[in-house]
Z-matrix of the N, CA and C atoms (Angstrom, degrees):
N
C 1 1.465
C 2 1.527 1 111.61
N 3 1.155 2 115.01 1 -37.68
C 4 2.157 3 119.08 2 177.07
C 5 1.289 4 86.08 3 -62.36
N 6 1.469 5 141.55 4 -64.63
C 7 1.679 6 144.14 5 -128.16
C 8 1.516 7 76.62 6 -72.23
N 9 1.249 8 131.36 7 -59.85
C 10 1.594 9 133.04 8 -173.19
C 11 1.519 10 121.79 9 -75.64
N 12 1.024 11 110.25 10 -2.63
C 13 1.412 12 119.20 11 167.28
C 14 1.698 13 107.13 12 -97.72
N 15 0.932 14 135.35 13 -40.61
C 16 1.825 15 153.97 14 105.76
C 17 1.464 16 95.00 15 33.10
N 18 1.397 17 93.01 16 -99.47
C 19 1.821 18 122.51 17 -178.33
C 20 1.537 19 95.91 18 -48.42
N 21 1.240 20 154.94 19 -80.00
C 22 1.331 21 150.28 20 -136.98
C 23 1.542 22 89.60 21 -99.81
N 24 1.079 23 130.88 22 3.96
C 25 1.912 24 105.78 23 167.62
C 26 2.307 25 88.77 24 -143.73
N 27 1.157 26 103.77 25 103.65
C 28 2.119 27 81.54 26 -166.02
C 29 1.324 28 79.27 27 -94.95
N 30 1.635 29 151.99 28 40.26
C 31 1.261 30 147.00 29 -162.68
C 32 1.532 31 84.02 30 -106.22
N 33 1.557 32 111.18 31 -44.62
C 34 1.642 33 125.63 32 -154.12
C 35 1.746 34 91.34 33 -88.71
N 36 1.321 35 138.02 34 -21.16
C 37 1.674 36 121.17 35 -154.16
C 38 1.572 37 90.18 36 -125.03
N 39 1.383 38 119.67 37 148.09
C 40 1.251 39 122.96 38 156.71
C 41 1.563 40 113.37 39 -109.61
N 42 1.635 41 106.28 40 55.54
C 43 1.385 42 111.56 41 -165.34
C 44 1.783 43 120.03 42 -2.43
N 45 1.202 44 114.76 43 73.56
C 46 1.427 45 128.86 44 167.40
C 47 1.092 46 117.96 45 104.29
N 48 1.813 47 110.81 46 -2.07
C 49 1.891 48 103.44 47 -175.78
C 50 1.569 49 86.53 48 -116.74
N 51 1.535 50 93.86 49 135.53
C 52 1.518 51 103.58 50 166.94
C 53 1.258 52 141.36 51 -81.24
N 54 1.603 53 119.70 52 -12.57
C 55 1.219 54 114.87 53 144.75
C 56 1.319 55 129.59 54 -124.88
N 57 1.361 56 105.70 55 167.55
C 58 1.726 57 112.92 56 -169.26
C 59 1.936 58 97.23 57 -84.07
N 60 1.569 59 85.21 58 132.78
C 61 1.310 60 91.66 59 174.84
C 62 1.684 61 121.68 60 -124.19
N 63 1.073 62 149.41 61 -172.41
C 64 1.387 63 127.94 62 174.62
C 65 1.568 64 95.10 63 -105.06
N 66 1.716 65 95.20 64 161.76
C 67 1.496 66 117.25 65 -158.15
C 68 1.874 67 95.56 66 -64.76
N 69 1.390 68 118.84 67 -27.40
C 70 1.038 69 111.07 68 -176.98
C 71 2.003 70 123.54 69 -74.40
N 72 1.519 71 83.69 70 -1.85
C 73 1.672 72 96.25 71 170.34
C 74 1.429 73 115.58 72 -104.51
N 75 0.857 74 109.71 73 -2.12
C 76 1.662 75 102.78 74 -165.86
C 77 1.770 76 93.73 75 -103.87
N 78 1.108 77 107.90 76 94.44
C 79 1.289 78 119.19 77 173.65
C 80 1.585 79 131.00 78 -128.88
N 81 1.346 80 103.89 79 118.56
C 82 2.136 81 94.18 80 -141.22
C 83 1.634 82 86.03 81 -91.42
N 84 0.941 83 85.68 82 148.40
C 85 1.809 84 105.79 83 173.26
C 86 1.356 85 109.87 84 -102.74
N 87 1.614 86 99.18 85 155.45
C 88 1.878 87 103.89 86 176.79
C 89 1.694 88 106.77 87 -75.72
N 90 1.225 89 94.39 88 122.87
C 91 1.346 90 101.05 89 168.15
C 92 1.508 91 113.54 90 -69.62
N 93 1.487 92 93.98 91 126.35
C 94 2.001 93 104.80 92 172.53
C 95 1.000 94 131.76 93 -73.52
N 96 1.545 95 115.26 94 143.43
C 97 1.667 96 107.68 95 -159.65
C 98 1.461 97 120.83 96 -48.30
N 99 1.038 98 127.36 97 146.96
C 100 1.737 99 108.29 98 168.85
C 101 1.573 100 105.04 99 -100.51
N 102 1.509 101 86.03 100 138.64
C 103 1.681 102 110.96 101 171.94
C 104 1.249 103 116.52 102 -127.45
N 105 1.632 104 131.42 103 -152.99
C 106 1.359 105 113.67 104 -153.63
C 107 1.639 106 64.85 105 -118.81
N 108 1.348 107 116.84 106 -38.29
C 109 1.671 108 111.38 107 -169.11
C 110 1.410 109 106.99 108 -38.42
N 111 1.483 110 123.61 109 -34.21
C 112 1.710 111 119.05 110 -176.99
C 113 1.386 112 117.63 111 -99.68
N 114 1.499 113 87.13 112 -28.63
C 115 2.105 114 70.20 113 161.94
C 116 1.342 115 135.47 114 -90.38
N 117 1.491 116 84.49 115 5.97
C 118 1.871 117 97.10 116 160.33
C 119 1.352 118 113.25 117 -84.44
N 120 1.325 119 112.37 118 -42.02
C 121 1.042 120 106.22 119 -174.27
C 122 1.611 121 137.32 120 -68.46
N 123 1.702 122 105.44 121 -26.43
C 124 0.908 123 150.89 122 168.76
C 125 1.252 124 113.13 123 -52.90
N 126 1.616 125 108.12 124 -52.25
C 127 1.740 126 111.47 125 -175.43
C 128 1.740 127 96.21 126 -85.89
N 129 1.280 128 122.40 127 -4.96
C 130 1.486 129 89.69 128 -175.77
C 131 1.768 130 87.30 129 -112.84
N 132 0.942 131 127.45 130 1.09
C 133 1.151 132 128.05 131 150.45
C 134 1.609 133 138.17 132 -50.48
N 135 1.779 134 102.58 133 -49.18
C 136 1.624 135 121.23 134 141.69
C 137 1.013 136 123.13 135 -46.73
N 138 1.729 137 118.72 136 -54.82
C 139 1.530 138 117.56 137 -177.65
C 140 1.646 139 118.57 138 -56.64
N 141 1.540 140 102.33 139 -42.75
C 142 1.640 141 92.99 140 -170.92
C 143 1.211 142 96.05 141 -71.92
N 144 1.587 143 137.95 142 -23.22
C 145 1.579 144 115.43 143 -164.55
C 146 1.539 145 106.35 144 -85.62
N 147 1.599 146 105.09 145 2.05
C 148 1.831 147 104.34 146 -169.89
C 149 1.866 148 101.91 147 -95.34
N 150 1.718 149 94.11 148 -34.72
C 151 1.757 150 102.53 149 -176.21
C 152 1.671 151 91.07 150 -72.05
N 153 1.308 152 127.71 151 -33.31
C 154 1.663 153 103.02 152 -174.05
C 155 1.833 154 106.00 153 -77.28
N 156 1.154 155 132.83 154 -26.63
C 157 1.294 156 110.75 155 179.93
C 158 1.586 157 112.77 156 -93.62
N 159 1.140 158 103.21 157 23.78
C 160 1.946 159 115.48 158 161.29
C 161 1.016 160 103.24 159 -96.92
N 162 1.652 161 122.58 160 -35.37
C 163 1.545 162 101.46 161 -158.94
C 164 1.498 163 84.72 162 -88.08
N 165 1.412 164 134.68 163 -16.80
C 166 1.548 165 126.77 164 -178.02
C 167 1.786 166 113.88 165 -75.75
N 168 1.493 167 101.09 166 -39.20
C 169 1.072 168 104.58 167 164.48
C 170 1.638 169 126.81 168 -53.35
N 171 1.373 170 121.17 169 -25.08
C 172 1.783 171 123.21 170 -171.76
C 173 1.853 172 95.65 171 -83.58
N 174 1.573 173 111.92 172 -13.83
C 175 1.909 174 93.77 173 170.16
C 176 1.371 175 99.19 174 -114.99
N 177 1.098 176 130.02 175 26.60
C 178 1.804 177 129.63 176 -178.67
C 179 1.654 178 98.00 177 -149.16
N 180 1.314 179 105.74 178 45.83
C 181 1.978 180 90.25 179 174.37
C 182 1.194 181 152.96 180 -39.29
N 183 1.870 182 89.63 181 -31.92
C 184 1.398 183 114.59 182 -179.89
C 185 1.488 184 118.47 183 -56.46
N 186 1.764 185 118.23 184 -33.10
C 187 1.308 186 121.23 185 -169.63
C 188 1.899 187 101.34 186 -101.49
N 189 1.285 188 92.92 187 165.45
C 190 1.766 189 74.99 188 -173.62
C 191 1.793 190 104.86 189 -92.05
N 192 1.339 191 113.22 190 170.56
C 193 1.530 192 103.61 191 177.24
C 194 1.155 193 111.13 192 -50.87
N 195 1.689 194 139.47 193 -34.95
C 196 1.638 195 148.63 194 -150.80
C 197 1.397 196 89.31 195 -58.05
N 198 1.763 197 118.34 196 -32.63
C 199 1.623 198 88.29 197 -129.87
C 200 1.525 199 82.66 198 -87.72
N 201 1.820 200 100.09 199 -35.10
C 202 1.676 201 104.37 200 -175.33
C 203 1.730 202 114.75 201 -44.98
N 204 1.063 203 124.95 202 -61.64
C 205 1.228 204 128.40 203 144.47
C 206 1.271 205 139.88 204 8.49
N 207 1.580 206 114.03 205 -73.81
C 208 1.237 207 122.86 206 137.84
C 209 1.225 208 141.28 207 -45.32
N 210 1.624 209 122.12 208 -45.42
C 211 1.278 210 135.05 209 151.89
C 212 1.931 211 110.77 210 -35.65
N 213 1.419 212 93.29 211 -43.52
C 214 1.865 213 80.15 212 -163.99
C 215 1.835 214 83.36 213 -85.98
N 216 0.784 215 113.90 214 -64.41
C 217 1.951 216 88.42 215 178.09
C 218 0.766 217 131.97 216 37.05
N 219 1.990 218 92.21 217 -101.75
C 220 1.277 219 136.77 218 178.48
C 221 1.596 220 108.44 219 -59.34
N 222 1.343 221 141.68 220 -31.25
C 223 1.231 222 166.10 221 -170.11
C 224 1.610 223 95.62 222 -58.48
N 225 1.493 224 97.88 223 -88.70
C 226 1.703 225 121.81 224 166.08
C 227 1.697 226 114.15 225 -20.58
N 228 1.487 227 101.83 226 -67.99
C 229 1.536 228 128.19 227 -165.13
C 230 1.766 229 84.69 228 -63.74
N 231 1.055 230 147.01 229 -89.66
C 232 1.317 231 138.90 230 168.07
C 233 1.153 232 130.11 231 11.38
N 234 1.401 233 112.59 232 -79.55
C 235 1.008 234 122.10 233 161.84
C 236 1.090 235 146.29 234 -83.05
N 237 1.519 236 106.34 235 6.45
C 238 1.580 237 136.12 236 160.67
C 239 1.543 238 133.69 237 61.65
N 240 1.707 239 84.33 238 38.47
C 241 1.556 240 107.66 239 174.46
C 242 1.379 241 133.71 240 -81.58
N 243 1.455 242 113.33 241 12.48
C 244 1.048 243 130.22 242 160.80
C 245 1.519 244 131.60 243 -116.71
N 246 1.766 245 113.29 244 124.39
C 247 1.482 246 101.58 245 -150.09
C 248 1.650 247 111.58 246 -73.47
N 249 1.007 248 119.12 247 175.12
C 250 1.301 249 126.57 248 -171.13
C 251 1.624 250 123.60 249 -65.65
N 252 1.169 251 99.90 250 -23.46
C 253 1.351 252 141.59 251 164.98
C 254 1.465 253 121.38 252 -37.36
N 255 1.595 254 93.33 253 -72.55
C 256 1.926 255 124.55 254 176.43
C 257 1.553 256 93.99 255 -77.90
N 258 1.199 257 122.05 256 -29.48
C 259 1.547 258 110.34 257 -164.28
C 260 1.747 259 98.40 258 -77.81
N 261 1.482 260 117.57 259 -26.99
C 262 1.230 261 109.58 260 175.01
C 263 1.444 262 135.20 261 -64.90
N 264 1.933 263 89.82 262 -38.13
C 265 1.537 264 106.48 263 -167.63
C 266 1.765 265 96.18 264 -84.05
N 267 1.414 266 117.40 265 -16.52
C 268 1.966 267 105.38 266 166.51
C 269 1.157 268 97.10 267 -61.96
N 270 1.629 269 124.50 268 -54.02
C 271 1.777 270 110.13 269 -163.49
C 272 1.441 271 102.29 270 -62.61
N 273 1.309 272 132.55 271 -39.88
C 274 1.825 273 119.56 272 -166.07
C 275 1.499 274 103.09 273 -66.20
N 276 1.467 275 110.67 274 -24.58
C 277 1.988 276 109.50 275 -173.94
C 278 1.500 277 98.89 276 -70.15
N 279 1.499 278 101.32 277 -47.15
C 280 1.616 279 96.62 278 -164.75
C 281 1.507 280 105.90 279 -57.34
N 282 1.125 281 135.63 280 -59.27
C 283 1.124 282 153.07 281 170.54
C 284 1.492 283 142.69 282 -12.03
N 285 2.167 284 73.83 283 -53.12
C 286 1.471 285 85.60 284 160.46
C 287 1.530 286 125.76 285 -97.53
N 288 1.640 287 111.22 286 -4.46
C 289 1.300 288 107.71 287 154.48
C 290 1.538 289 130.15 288 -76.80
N 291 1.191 290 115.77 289 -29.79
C 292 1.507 291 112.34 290 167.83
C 293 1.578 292 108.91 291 -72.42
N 294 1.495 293 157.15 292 -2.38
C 295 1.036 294 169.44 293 134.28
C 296 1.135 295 112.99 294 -40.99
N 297 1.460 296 107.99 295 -59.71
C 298 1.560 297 103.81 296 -173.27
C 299 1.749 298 119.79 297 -113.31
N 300 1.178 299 111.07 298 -3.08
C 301 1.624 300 97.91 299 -177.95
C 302 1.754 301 90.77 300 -136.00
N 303 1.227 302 139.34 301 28.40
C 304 1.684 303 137.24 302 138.33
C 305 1.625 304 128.46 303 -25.47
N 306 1.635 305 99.00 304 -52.17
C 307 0.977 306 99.30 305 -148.22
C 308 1.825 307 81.90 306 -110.45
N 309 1.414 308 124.52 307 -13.94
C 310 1.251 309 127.44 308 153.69
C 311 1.843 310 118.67 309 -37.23
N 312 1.651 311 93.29 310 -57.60
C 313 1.405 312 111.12 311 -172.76
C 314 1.729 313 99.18 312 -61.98
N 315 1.236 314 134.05 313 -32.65
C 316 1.333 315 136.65 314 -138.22
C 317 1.575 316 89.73 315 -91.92
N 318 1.123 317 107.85 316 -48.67
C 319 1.386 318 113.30 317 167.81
C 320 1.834 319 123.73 318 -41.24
N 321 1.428 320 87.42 319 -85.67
C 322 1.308 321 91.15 320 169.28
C 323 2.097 322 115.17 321 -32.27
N 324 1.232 323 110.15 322 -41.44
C 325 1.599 324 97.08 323 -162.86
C 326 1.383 325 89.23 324 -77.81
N 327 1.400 326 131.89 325 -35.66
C 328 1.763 327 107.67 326 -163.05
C 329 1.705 328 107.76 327 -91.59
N 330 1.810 329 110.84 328 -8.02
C 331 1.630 330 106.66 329 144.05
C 332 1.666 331 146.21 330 -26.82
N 333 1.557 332 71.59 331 -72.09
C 334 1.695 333 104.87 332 -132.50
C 335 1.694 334 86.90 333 -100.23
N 336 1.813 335 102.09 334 -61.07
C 337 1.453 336 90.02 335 -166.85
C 338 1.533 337 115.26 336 -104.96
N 339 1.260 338 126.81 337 42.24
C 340 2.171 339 131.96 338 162.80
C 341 1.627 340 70.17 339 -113.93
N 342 1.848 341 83.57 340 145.18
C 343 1.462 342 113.88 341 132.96
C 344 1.168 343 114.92 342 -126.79
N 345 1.452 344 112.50 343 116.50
C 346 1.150 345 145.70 344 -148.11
C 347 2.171 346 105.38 345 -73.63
N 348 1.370 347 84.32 346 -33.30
C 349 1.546 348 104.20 347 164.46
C 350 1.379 349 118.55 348 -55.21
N 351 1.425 350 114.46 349 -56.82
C 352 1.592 351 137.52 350 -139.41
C 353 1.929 352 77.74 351 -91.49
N 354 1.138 353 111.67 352 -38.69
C 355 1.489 354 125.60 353 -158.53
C 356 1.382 355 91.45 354 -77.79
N 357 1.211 356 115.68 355 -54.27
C 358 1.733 357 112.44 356 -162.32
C 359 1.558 358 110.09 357 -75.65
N 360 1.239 359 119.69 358 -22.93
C 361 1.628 360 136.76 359 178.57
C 362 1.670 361 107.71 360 -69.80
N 363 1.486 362 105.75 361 -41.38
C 364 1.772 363 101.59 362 -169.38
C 365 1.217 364 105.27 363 -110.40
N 366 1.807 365 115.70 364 34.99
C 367 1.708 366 119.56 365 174.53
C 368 1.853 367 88.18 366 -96.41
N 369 1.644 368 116.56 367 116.99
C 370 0.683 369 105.04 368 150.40
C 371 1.799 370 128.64 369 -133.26
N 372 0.949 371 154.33 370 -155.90
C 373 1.500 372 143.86 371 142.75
C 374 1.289 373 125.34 372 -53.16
N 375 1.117 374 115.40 373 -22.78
C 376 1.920 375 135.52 374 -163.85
C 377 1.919 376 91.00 375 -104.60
N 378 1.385 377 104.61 376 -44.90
C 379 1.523 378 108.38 377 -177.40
C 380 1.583 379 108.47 378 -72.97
N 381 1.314 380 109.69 379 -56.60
C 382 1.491 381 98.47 380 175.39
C 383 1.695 382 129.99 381 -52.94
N 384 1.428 383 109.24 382 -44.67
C 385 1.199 384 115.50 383 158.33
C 386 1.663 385 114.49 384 -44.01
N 387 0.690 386 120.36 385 -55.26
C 388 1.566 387 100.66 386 179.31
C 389 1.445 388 114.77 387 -74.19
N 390 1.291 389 115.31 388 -19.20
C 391 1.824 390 112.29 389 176.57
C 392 1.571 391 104.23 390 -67.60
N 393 1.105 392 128.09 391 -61.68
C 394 1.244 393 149.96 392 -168.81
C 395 2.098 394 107.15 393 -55.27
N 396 1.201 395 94.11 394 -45.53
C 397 1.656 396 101.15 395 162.62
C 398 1.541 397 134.33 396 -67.42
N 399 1.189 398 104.08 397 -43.68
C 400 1.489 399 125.67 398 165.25
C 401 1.474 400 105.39 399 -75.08
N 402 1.018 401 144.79 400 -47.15
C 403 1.527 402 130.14 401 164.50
C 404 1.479 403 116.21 402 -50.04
N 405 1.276 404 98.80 403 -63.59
C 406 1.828 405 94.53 404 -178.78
C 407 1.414 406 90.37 405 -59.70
N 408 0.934 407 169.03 406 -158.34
C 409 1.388 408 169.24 407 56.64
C 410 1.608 409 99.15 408 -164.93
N 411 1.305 410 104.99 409 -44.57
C 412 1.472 411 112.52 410 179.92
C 413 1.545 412 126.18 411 -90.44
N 414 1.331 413 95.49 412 -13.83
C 415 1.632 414 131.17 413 -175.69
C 416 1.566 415 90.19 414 -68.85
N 417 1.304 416 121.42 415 -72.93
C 418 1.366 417 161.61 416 -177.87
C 419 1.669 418 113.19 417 -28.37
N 420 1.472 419 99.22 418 -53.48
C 421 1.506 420 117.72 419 -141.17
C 422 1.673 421 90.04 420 -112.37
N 423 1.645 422 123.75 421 -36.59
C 424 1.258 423 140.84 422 -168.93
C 425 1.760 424 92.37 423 -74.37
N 426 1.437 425 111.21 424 -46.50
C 427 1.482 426 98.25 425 171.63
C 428 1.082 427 141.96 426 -123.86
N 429 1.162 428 116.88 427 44.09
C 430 1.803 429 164.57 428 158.90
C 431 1.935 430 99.86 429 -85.48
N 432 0.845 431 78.68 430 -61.43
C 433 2.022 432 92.06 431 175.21
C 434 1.415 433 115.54 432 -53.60
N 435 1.693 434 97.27 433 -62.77
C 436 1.401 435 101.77 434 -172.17
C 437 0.994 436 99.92 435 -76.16
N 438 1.426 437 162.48 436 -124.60
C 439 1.371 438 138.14 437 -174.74
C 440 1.490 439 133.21 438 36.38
N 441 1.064 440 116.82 439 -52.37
C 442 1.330 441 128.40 440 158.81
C 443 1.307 442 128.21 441 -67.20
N 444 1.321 443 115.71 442 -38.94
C 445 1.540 444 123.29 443 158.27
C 446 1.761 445 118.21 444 -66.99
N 447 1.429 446 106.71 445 -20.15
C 448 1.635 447 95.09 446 -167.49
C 449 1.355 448 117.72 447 113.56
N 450 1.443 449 106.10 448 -15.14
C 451 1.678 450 104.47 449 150.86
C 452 1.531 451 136.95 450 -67.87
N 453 1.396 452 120.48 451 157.14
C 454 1.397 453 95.75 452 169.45
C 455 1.927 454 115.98 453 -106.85
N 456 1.610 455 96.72 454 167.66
C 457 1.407 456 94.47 455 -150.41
C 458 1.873 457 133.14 456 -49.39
N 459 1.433 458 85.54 457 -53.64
C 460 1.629 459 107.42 458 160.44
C 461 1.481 460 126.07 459 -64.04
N 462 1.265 461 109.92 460 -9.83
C 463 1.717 462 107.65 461 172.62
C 464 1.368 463 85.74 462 -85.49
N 465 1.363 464 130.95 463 -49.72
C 466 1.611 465 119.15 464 -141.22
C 467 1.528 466 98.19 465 -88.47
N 468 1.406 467 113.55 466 -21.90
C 469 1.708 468 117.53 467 -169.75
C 470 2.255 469 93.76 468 -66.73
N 471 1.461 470 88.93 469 -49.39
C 472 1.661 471 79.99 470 -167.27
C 473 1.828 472 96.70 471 -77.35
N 474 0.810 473 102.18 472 -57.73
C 475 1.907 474 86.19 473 -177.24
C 476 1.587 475 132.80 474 -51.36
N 477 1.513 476 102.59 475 -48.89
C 478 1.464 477 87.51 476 168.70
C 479 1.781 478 107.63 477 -108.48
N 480 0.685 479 119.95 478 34.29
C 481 1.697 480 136.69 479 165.49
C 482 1.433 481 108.41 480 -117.85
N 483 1.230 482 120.28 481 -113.19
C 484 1.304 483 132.50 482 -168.21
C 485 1.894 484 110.03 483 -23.77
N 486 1.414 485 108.92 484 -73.17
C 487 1.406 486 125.60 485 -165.76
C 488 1.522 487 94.76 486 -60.45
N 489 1.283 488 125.08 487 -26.83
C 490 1.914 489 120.23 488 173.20
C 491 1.344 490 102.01 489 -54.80
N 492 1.581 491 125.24 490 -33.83
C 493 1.394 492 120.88 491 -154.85
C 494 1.766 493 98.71 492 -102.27
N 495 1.315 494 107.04 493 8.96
C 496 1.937 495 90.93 494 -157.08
C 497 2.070 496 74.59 495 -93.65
N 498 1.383 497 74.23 496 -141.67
C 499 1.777 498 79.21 497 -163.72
C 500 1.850 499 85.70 498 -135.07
N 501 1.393 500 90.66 499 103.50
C 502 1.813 501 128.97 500 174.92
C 503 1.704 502 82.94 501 22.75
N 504 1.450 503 93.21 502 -152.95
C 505 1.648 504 93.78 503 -164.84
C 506 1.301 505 140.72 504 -71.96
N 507 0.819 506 107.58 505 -10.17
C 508 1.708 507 110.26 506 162.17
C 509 1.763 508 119.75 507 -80.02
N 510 1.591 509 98.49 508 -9.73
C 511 1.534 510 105.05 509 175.22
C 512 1.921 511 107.98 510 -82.71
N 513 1.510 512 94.11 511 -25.55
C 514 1.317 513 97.77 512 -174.73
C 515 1.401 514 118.76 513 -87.92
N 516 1.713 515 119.92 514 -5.42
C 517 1.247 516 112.47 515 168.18
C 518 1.520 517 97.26 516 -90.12
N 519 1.229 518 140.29 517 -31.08
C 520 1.461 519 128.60 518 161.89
C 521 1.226 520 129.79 519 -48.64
N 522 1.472 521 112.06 520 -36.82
C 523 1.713 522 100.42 521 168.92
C 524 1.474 523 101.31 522 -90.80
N 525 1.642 524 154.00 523 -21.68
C 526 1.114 525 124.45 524 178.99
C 527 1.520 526 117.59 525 -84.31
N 528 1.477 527 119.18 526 -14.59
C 529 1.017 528 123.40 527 165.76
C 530 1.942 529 123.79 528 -70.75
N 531 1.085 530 93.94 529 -35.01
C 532 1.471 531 96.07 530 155.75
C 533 1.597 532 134.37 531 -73.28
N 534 1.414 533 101.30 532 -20.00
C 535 1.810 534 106.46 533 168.18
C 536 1.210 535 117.67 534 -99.94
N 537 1.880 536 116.15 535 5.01
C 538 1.348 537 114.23 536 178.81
C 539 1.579 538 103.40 537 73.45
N 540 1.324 539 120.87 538 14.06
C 541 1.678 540 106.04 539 177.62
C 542 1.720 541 101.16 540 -116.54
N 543 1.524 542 130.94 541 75.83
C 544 0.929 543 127.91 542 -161.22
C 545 2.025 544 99.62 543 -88.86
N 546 1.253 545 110.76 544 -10.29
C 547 1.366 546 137.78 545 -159.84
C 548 1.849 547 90.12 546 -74.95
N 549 1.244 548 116.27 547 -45.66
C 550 1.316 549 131.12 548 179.55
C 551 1.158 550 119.97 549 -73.30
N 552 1.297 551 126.66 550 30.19
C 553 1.858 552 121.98 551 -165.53
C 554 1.724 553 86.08 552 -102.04
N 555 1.358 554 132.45 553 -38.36
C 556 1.571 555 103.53 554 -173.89
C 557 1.330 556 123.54 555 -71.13
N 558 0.963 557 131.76 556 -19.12
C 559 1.501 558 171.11 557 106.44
C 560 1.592 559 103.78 558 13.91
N 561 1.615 560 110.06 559 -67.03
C 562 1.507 561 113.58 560 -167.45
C 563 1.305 562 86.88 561 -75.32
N 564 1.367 563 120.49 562 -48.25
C 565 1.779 564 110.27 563 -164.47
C 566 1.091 565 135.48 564 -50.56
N 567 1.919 566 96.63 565 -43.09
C 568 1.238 567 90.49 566 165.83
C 569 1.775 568 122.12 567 -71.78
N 570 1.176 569 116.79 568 -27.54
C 571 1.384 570 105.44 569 164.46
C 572 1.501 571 129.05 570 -48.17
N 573 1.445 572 109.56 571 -46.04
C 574 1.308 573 109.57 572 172.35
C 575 1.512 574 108.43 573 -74.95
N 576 1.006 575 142.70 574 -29.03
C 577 1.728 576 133.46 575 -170.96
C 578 1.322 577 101.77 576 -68.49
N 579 1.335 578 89.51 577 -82.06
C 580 1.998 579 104.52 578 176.54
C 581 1.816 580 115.84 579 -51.98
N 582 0.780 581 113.33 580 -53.49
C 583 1.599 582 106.29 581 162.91
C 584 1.725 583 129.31 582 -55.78
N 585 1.057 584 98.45 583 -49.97
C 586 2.021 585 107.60 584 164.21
C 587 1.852 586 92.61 585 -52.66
N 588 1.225 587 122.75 586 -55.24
C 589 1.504 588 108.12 587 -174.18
C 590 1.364 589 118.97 588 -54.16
N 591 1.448 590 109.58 589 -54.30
C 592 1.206 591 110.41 590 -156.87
C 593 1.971 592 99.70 591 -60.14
N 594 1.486 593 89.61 592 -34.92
C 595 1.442 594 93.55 593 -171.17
C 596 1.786 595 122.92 594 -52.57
N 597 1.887 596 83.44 595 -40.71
C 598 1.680 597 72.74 596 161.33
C 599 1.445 598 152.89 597 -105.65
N 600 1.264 599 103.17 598 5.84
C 601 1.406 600 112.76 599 140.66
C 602 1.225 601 141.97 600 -52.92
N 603 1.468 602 103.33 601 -40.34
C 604 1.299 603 112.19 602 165.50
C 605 1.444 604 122.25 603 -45.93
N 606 1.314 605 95.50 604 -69.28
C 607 1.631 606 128.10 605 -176.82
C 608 1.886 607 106.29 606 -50.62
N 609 1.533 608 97.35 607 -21.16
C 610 1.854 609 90.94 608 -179.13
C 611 1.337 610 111.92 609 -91.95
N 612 1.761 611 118.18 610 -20.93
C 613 1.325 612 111.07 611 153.80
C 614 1.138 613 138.89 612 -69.20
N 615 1.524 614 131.54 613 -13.52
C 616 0.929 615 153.00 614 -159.85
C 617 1.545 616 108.88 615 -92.15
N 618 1.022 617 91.20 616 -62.99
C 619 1.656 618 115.86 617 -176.04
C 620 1.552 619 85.03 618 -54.28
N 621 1.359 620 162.85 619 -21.40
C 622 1.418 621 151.16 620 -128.80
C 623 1.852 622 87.54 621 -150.94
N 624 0.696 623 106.63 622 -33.33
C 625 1.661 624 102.68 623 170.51
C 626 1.412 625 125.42 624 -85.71
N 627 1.425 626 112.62 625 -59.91
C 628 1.606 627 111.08 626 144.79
C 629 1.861 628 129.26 627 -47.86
């Protein structure tokens, strides 16, 4: 419903980029040929940035490796220690994994991880009502927020809204794969990693004060 709210208002969506930038930035580059040389390079490029926020993750447990991960990224990308080169051949890996194993993953989650039992037992009127409230609420408020910062609305409603509510990462290739914003998964993760934390910390003081 955002991806189509998207399409009939494009004032509100930056069909897949999350922030608004001026026309004098948005300047598309030629995409480089793809070879196997970059999606090798690319995937072991992922790997070392996934093995360093494990090994960060074993003295920070609380957060998951994804988010550390992400953190060094953005870290790197900043300060622009990665050549332009590698930065291409990560986008052709990513690329070609959301291309070809999406609808792999999609499988597997409505397999492997619903129980369809557990699911059909705790559908109730009292239950839906609160699902349905808490989505809009976050739907709502996620892009009310982002907006105000300089995001646009429907990127920020499904990433840091929607994908907060799916179920950690495999919930988040289900809702970006359903809005067509598959481009946005580091984005949701870190929303869901770092946000699931904060949330439960929060929630353990709380629970002890109340």
């Amino acid at each position: 419903m955002l991806a189509k709210l998207g399409l009939s208002k494009p004032s509100l969506s930056g069909n897949g980029k999350l922030m608004k930038m001026d026309h004098q930035e948005k300047k598309q580059k030629t995409a480089a040929k793809i070879d196997l040389a970059n999606l090798g390079t690319g995937f072991i490029i992922a790997s070392g940035f996934f093995i360093l926020g494990c090994f960060i993750n074993k003295v920070f447990p609380n957060i998951h490796a994804y988010a550390f991960m992400i953190i060094l990224v953005v870290i790197f990308k900043v300060l622009g220690l990665v050549p332009e080169k590698c930065e291409e051949a990560a986008v052709q890996w990513s690329q070609f994994v959301m291309k070809n194993f999406t609808h792999a993953l999609l499988a597997g989650i409505g397999i492997a991880m619903l129980d369809l039992k557990v699911l059909a037992s705790a559908i109730t009127p009292a239950y839906l009502l609160i699902c349905i409230s808490i989505i809009l609420t976050v739907v709502l408020v996620s892009g009310l927020l982002g907006k105000l910062v300089g995001f646009y609305p429907i990127e920020s409603s499904i990433t840091a809204g929607l994908c907060t509510d799916s179920m950690g990462g495999t919930g988040n290739i289900a809702v970006l794969s359903a809005s067509d914003r598959m481009e946005l998964i580091p984005f949701a993760q870190m929303a869901t990693r770092l946000g699931g934390a904060m949330i439960l910390i929060l929630a353990s003081f709380l629970i002890r004060i109340l």
